[in-house]
C-alpha beads as a LAMMPS data file, in Angstrom:
LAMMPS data file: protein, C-alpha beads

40 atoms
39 bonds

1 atom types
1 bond types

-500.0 500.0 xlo xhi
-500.0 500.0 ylo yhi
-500.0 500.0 zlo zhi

Masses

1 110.0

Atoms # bond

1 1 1 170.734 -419.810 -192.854
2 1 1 173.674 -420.655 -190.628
3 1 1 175.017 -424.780 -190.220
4 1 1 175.919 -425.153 -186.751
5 1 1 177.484 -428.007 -184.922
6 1 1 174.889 -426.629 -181.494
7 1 1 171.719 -424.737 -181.578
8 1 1 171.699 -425.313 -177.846
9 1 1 172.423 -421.071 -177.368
10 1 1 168.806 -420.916 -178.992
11 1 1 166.728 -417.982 -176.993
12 1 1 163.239 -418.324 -176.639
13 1 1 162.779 -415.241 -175.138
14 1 1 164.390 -413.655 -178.537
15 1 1 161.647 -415.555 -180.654
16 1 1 163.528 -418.655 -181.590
17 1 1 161.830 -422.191 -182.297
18 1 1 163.636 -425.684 -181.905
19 1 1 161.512 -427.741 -184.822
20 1 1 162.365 -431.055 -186.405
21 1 1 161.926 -431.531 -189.924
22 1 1 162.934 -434.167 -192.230
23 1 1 165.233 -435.272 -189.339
24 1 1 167.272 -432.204 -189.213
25 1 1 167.043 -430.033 -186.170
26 1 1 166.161 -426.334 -187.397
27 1 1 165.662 -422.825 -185.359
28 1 1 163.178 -420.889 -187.144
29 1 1 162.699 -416.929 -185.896
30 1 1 159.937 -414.720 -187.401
31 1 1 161.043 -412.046 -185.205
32 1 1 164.662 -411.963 -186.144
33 1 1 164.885 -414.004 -189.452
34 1 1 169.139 -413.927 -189.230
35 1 1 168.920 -416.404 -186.415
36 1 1 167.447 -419.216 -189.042
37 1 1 169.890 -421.930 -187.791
38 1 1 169.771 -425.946 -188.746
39 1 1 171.587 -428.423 -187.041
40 1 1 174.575 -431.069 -188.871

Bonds

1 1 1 2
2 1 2 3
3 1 3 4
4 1 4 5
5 1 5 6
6 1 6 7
7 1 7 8
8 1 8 9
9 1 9 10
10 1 10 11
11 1 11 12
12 1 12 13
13 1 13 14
14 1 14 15
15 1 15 16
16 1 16 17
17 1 17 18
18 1 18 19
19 1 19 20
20 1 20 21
21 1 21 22
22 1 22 23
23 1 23 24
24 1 24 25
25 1 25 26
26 1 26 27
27 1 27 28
28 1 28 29
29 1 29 30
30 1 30 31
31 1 31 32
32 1 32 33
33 1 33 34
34 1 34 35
35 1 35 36
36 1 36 37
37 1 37 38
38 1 38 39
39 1 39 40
């Protein structure tokens, strides 16, 4: 799972999720797992 400053280049069309968990912002993709992302 990548840290990145932005997940604003998330893609929904390429399967990726904006959720908020534990007050962390996280892109979850079953489609292409690599672009797991959370935010700070």
């Amino acid at each position: 799972m990548k840290v990145k400053n932005s997940l604003s280049d998330s893609d929904p069309k390429k399967g990726d999720k904006i959720v908020m968990r534990r007050g962390k912002l996280f892109r979850i993709n079953k489609r292409n797992p690599r672009r797991k992302a959370r935010q700070g």
